[in-house]
N, CA and C atoms as an extended XYZ file, in Angstrom:
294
Properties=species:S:1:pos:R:3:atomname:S:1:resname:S:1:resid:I:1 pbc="F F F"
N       -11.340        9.716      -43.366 N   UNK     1
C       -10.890        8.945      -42.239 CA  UNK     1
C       -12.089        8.212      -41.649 C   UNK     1
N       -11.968        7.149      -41.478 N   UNK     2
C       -12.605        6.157      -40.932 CA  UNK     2
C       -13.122        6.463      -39.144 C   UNK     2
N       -14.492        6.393      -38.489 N   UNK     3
C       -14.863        6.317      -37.103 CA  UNK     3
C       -14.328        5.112      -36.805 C   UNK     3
N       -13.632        5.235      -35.477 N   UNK     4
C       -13.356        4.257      -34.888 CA  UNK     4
C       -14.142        4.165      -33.579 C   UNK     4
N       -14.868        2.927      -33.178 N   UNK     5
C       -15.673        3.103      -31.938 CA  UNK     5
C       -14.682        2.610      -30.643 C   UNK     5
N       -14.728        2.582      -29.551 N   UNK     6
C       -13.971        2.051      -28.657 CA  UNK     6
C       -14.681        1.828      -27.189 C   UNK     6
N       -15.066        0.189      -27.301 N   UNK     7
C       -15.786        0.427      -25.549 CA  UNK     7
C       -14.641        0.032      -24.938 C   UNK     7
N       -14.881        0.544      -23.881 N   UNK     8
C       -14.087       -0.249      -22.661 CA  UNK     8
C       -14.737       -1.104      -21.451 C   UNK     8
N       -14.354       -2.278      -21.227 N   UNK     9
C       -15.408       -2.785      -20.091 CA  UNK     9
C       -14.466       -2.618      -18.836 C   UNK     9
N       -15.085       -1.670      -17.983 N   UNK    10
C       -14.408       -0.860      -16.863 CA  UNK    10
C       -14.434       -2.191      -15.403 C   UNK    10
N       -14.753       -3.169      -15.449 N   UNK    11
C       -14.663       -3.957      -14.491 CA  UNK    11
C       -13.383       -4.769      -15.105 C   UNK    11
N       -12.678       -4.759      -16.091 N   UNK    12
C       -11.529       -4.986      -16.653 CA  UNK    12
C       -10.307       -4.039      -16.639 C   UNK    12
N       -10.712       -2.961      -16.443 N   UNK    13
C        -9.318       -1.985      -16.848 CA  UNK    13
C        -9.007       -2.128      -15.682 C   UNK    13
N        -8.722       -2.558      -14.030 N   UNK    14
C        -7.094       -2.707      -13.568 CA  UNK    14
C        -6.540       -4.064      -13.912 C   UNK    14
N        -7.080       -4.824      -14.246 N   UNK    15
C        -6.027       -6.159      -15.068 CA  UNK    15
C        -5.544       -5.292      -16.210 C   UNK    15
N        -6.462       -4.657      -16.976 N   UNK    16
C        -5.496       -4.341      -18.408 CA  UNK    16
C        -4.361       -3.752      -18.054 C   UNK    16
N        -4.274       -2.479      -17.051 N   UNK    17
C        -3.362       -1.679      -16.301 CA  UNK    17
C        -2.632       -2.776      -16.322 C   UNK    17
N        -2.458       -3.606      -15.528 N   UNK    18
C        -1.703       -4.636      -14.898 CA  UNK    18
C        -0.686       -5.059      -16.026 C   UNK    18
N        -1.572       -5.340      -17.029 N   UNK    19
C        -1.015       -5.836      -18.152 CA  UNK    19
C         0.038       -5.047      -19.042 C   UNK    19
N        -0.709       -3.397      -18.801 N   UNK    20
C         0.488       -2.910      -19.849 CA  UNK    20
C         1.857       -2.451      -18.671 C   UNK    20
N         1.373       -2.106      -17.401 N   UNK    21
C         2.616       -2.541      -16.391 CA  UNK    21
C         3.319       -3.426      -16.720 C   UNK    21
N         3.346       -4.242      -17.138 N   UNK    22
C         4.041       -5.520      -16.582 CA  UNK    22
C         4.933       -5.462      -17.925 C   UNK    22
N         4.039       -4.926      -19.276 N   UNK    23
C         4.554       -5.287      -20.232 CA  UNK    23
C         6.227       -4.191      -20.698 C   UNK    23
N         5.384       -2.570      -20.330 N   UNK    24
C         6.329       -1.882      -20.056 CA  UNK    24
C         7.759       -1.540      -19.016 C   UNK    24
N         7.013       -2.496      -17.657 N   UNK    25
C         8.505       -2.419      -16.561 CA  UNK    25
C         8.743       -3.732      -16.453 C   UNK    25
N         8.709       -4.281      -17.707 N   UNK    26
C         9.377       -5.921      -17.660 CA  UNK    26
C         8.674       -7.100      -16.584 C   UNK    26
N         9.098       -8.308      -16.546 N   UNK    27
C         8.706       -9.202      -15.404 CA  UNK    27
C         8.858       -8.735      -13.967 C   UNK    27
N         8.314       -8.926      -13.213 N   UNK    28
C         7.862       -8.651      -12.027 CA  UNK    28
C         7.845       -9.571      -11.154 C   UNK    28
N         7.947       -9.446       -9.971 N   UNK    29
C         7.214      -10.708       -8.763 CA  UNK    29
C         5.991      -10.311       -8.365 C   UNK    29
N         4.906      -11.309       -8.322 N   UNK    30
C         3.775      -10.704       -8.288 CA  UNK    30
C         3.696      -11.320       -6.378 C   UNK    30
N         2.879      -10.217       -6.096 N   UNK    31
C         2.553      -10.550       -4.465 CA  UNK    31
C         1.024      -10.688       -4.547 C   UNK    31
N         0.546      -11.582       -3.677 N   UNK    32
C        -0.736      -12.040       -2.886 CA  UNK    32
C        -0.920      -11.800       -1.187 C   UNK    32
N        -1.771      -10.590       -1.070 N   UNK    33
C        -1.792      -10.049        0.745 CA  UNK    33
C        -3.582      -10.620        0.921 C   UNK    33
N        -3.544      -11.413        1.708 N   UNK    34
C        -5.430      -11.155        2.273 CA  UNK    34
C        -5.740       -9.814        2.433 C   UNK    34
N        -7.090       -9.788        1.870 N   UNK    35
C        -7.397       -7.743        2.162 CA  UNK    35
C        -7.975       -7.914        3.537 C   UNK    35
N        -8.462       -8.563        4.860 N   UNK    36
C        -8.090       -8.676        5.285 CA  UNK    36
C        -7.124       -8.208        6.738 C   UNK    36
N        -5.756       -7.777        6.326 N   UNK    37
C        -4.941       -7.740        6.714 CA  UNK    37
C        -5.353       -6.252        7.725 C   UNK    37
N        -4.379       -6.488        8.818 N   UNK    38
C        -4.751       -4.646        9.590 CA  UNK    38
C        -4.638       -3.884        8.869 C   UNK    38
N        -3.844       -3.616        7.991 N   UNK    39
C        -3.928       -2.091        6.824 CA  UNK    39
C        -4.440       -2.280        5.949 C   UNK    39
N        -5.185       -1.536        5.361 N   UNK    40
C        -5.805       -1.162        3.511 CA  UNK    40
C        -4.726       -1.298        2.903 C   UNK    40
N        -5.034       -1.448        1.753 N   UNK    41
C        -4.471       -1.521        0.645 CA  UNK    41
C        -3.551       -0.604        0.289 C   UNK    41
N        -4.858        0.513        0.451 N   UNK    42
C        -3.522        2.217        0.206 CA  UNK    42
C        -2.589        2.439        1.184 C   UNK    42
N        -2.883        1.913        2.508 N   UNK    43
C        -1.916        2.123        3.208 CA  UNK    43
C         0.125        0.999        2.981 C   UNK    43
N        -0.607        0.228        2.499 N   UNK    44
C         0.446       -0.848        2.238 CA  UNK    44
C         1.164       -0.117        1.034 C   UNK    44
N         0.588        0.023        0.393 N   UNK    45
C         1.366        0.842       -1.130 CA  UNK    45
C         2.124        1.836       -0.694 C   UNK    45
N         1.360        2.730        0.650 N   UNK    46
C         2.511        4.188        0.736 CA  UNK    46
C         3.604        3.591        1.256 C   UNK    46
N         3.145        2.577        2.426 N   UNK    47
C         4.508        1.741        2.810 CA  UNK    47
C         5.295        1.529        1.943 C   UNK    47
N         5.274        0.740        1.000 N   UNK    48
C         6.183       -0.395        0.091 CA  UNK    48
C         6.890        1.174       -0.459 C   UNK    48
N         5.845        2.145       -0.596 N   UNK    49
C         6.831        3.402       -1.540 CA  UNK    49
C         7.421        4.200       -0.645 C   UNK    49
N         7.509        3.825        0.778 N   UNK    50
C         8.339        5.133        1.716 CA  UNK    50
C         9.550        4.309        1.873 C   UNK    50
N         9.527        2.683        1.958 N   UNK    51
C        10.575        1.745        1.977 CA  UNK    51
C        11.378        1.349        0.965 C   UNK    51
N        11.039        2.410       -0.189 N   UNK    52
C        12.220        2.859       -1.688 CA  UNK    52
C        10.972        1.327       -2.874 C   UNK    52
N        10.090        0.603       -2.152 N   UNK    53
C         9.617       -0.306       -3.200 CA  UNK    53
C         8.855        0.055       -4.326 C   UNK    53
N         9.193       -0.262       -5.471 N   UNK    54
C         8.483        0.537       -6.449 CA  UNK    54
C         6.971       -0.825       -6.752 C   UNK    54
N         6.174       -0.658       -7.211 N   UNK    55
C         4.912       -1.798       -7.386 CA  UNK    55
C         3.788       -1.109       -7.794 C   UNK    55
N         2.838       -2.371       -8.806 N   UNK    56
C         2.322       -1.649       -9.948 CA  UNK    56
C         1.197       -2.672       -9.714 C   UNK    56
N         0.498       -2.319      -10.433 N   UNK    57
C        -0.881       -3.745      -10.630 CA  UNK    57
C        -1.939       -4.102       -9.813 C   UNK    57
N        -2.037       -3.220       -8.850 N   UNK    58
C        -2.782       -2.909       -7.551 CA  UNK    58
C        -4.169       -3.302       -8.134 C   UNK    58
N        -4.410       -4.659       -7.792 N   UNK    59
C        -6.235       -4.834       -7.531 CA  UNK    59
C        -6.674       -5.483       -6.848 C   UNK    59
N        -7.715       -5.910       -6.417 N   UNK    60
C        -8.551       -6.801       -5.290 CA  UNK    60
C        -9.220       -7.997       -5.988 C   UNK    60
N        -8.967       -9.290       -6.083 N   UNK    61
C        -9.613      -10.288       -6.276 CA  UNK    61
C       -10.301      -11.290       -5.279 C   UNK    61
N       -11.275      -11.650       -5.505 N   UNK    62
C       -11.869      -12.646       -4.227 CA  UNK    62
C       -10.713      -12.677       -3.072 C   UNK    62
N       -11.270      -11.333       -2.516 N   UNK    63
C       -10.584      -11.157       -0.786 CA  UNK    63
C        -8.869      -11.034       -1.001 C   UNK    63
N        -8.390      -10.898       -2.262 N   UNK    64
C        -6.850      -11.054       -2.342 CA  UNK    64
C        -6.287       -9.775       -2.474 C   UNK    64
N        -5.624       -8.989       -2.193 N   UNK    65
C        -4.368       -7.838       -2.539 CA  UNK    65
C        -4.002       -8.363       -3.588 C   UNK    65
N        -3.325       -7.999       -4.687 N   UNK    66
C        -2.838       -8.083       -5.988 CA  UNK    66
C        -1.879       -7.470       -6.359 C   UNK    66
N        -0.698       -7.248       -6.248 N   UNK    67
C         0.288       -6.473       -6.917 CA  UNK    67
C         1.887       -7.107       -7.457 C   UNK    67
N         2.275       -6.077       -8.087 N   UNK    68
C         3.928       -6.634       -8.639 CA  UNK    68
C         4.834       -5.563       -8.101 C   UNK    68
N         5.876       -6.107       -7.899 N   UNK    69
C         7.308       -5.268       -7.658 CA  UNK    69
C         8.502       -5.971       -8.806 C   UNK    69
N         9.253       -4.832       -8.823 N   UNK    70
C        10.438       -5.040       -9.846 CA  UNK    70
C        11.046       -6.923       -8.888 C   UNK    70
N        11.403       -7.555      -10.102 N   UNK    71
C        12.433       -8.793       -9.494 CA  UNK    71
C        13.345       -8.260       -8.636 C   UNK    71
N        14.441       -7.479       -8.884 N   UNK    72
C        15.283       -6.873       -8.142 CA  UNK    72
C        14.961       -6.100       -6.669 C   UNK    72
N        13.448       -6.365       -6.335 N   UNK    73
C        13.192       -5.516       -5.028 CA  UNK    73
C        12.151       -6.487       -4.207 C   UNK    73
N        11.997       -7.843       -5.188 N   UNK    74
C        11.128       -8.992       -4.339 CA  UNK    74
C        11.584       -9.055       -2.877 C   UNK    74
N        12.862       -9.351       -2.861 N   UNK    75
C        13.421      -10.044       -1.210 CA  UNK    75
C        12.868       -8.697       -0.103 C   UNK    75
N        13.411       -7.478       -0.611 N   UNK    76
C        12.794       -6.311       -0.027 CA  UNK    76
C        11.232       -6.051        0.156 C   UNK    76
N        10.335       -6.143       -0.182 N   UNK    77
C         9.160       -6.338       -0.338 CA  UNK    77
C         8.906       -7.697        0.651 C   UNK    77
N         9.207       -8.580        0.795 N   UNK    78
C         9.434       -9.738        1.743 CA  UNK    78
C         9.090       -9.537        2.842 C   UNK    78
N        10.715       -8.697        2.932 N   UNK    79
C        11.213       -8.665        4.305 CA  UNK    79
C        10.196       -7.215        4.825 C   UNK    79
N        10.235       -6.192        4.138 N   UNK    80
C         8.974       -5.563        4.891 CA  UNK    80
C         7.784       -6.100        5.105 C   UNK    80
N         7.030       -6.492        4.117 N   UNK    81
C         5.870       -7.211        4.498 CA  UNK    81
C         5.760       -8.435        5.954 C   UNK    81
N         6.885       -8.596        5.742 N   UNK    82
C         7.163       -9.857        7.451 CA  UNK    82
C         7.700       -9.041        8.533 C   UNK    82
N         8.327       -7.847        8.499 N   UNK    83
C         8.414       -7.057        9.208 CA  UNK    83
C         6.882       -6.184       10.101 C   UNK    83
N         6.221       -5.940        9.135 N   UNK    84
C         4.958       -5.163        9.253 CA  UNK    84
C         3.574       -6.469        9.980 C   UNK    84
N         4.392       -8.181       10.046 N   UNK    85
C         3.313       -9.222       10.223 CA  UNK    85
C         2.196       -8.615        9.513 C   UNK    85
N         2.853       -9.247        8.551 N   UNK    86
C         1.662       -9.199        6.784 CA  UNK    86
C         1.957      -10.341        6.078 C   UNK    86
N         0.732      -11.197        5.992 N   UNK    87
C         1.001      -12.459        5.237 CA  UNK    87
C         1.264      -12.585        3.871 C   UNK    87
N         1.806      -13.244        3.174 N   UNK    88
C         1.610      -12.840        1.695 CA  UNK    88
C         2.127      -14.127        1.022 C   UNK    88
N         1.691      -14.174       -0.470 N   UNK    89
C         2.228      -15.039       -0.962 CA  UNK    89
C         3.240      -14.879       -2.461 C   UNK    89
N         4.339      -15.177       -2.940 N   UNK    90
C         4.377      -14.504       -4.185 CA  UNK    90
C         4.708      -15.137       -4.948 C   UNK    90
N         4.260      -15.249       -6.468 N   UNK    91
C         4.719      -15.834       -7.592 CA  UNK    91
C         5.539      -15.009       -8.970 C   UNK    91
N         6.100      -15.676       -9.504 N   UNK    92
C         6.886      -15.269      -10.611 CA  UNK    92
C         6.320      -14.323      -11.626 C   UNK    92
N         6.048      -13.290      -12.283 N   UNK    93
C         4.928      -13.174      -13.030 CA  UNK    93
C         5.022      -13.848      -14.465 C   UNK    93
N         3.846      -14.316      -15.002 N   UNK    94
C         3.588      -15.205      -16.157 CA  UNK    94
C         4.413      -14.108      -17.511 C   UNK    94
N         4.461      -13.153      -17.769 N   UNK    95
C         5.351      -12.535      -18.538 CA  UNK    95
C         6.807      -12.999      -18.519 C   UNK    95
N         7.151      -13.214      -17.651 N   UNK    96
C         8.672      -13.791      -17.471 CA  UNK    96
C         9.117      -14.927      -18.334 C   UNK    96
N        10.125      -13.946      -19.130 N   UNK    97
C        10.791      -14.757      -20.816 CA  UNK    97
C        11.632      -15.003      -20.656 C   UNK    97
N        12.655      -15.693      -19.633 N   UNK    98
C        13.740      -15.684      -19.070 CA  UNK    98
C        14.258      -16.926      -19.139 C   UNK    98
């Protein structure tokens, strides 16, 4: 049997995450929060998950929040986030074969 070597470049693995998320729980709506915002990050996630939202892909880009929720729970995710006066922005995710 053949060595197989394997690096990983660790300033990459939460996009890869992201990636096999997206690939395994289908297309997504992806959300954009300023970090920023009065709550952390972790705190927004327990939110979105005490308010039944399920969301995956959690990273920080130049000052941005980063995440996806199922299509079916975008409007929900919305409306809490505007509930909570949390800015956000969201796009379709680029996986979407539809």
């Amino acid at each position: 049997m053949a060595n197989m070597n394997v690096t990983v470049d660790l300033e990459n693995l939460p996009s890869i995450k992201a990636a096999i998320d997206d690939h395994v729980k289908g297309p997504g709506v992806g959300f954009r929060v300023p970090v920023d915002v009065w709550c952390g990050g972790a705190e927004l996630r327990r939110g979105l998950k005490r308010a039944g939202i399920e969301s995956w892909g959690w990273m920080i880009v130049d000052d941005v929040i980063l995440f996806d929720v199922p299509r079916d729970q975008a409007r929900s995710a919305e409306n809490f986030l505007e509930g909570a006066q949390i800015p956000c922005n969201t796009w379709t995710n680029h996986n979407d074969k539809a």
